[in-house]
C-alpha positions as CSV (number, residue, x, y, z in Angstrom):
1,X,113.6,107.7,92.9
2,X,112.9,107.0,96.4
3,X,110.2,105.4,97.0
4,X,109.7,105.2,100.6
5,X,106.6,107.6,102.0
6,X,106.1,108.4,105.7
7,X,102.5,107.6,106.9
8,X,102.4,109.6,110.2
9,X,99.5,107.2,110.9
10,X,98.2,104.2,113.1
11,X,96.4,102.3,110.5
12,X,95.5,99.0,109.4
13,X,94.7,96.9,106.3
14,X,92.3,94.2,106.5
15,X,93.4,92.7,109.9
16,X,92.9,88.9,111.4
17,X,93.4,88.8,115.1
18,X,93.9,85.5,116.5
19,X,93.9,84.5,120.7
20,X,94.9,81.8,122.5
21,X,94.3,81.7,125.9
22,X,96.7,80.9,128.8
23,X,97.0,81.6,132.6
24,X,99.9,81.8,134.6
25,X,100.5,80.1,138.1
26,X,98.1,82.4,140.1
27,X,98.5,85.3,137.9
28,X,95.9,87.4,135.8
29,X,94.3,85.0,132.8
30,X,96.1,86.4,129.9
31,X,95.4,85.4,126.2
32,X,97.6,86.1,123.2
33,X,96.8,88.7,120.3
34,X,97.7,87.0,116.9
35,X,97.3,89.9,114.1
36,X,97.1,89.3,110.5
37,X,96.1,91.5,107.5
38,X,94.1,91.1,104.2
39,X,93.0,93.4,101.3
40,X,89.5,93.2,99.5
41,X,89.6,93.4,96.0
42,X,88.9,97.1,94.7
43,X,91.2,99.8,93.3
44,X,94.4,97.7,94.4
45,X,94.1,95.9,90.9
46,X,95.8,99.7,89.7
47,X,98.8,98.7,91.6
48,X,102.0,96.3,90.7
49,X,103.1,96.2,94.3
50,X,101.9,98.5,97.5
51,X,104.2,97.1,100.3
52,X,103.3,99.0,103.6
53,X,105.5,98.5,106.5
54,X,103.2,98.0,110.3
55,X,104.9,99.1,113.0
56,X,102.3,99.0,115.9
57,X,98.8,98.2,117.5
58,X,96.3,100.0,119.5
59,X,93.7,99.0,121.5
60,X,92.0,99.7,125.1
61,X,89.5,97.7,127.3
62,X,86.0,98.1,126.5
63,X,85.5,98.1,130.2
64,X,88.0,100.9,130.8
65,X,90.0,99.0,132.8
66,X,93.5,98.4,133.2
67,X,96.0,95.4,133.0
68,X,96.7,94.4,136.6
69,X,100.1,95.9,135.9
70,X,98.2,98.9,134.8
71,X,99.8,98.0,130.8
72,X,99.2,95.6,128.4
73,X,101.5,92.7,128.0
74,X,103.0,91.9,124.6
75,X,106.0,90.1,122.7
76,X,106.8,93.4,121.7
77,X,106.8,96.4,124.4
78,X,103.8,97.9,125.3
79,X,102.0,100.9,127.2
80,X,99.0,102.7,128.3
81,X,98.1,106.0,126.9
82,X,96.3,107.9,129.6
83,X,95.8,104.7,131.5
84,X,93.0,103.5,128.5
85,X,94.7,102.8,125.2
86,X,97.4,100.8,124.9
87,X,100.1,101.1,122.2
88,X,102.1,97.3,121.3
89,X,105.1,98.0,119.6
90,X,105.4,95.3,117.2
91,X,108.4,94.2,114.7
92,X,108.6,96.1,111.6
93,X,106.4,94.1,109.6
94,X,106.2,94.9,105.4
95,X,102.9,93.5,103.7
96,X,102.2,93.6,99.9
97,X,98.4,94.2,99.3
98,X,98.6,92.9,95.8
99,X,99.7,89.7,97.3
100,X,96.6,89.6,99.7
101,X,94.1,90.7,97.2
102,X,92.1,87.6,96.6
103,X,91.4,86.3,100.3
104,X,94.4,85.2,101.6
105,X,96.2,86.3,105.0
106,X,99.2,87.4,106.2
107,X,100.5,87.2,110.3
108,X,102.1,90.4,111.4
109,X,102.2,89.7,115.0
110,X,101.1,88.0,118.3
111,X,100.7,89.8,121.6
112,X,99.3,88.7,125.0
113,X,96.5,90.5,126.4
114,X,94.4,90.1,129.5
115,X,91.1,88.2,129.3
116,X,88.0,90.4,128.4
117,X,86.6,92.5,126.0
118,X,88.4,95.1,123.6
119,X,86.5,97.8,122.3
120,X,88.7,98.1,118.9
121,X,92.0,97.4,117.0
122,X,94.3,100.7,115.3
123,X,97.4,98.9,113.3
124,X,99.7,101.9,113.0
125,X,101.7,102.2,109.1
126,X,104.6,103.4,109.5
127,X,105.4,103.9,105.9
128,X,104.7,103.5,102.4
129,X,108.2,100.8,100.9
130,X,106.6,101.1,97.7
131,X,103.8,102.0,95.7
132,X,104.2,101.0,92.2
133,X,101.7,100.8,89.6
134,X,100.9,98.4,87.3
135,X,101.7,101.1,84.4
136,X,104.9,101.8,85.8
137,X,104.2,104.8,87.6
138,X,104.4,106.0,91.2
139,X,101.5,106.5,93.5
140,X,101.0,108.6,96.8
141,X,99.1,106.8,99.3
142,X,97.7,107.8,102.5
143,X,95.6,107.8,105.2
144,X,92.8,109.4,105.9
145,X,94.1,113.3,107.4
146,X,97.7,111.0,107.9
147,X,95.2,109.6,111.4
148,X,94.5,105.8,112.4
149,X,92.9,103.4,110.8
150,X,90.0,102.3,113.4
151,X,88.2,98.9,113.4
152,X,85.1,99.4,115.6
153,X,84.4,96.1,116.2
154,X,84.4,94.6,119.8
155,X,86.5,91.4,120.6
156,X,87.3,89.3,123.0
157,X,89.7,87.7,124.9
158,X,89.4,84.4,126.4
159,X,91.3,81.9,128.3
160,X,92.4,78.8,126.6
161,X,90.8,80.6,123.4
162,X,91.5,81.5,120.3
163,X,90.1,84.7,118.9
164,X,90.6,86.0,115.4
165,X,89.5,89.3,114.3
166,X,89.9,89.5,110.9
167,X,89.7,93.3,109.9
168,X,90.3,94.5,106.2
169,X,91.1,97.9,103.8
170,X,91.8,98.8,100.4
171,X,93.5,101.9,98.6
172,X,90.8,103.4,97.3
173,X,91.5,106.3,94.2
174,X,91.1,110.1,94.6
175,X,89.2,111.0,91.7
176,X,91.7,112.2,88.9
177,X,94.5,113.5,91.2
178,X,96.3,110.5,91.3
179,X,96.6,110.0,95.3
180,X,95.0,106.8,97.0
181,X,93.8,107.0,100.8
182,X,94.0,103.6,102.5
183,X,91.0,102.9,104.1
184,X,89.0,100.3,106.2
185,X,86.2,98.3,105.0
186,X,83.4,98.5,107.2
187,X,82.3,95.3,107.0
188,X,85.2,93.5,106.6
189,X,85.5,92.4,110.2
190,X,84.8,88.8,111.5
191,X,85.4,87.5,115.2
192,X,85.4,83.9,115.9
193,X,86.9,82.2,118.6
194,X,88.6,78.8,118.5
195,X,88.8,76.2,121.4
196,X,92.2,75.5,121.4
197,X,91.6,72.2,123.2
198,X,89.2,70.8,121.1
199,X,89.9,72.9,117.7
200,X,86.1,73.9,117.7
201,X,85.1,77.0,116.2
202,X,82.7,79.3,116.7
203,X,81.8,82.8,115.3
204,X,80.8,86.0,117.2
């Protein structure tokens, strides 16, 4: 059986953020946006594996601005959605939640962004690889209306920084009907910001 599900959705799992600062000769102060996921420990312990594959990130100033170049800059491609949000492409990235269940991390990507504040992170899923669980069977799993997965938490960027956001969610069970949503945790998310000169860190 095919195991692959579509999740028409810009979601995220527990998400760390890290960003190192840089400028460029003259140019705008950029710093970069390193993204990494986690999972808390709740209904995940139903599941043998539930591998998700990330395809992109959303965010937009908490200013309202725009990049000088009126888009974000990223290793991937990015662009502004009516001149606020900005959509980062990133490479297919496949996570296993089971494998992230008890604290640890996992990098999906790093972007460059300009220096300032960010008024909140969307990863977008782009599918379901496989949802097995531990008896065997075959879950559906889902985001909330198929919509993103919003972290409303402000960061920030800073030059010669680095930030990491670390967001987080979970499957959690649909009563008796079989079907998990993926969902954030609210308070999941830390910000701390790292000096990358001296290694010091501090936390928002």
């Amino acid at each position: 059986m095919d195991r692959r599900r579509f999740l028409e959705t810009t979601g995220l799992a527990a998400v760390g953020i890290a960003v190192a600062g840089c400028s460029g000769g003259g140019g705008t102060e950029t710093g970069t946006l390193a993204t990494s996921v986690t999972d808390q420990p709740s209904d995940i312990d139903d599941f043998e594996t539930l591998v998700l594959r990330l395809t992109a990130l959303r965010t937009t100033r908490a200013d309202g601005e725009t990049d000088a170049d009126g888009t974000a800059t990223a290793t991937g491609t990015a662009s502004d959605e009516d001149g606020a949000e900005r959509t980062i492409d990133i490479e297919d990235t496949e996570v296993d939640l089971t494998e992230l269940a008890d604290g640890d991390t996992s990098l999906i990507d790093e972007t460059e962004l300009e220096t300032g504040e960010y008024a909140y992170l969307k990863l977008v899923v782009g599918e379901v690889v496989d949802a097995t669980l531990t008896d065997g069977g075959e879950a559906t799993v889902r985001t909330p209306g198929n919509a993103p997965l919003k972290f409303n938490a402000q960061f920030e960027i800073r030059a010669n920084q680095r930030t990491t956001f670390l967001a987080d969610f979970t499957p959690v069970k649909q009563g008796r009907s079989g079907r998990y949503l993926i969902k954030p945790v609210a308070d999941g998310v830390e910000v701390s910001y790292e000096d990358e000169s001296t290694a010091a860190t501090t936390t928002a």
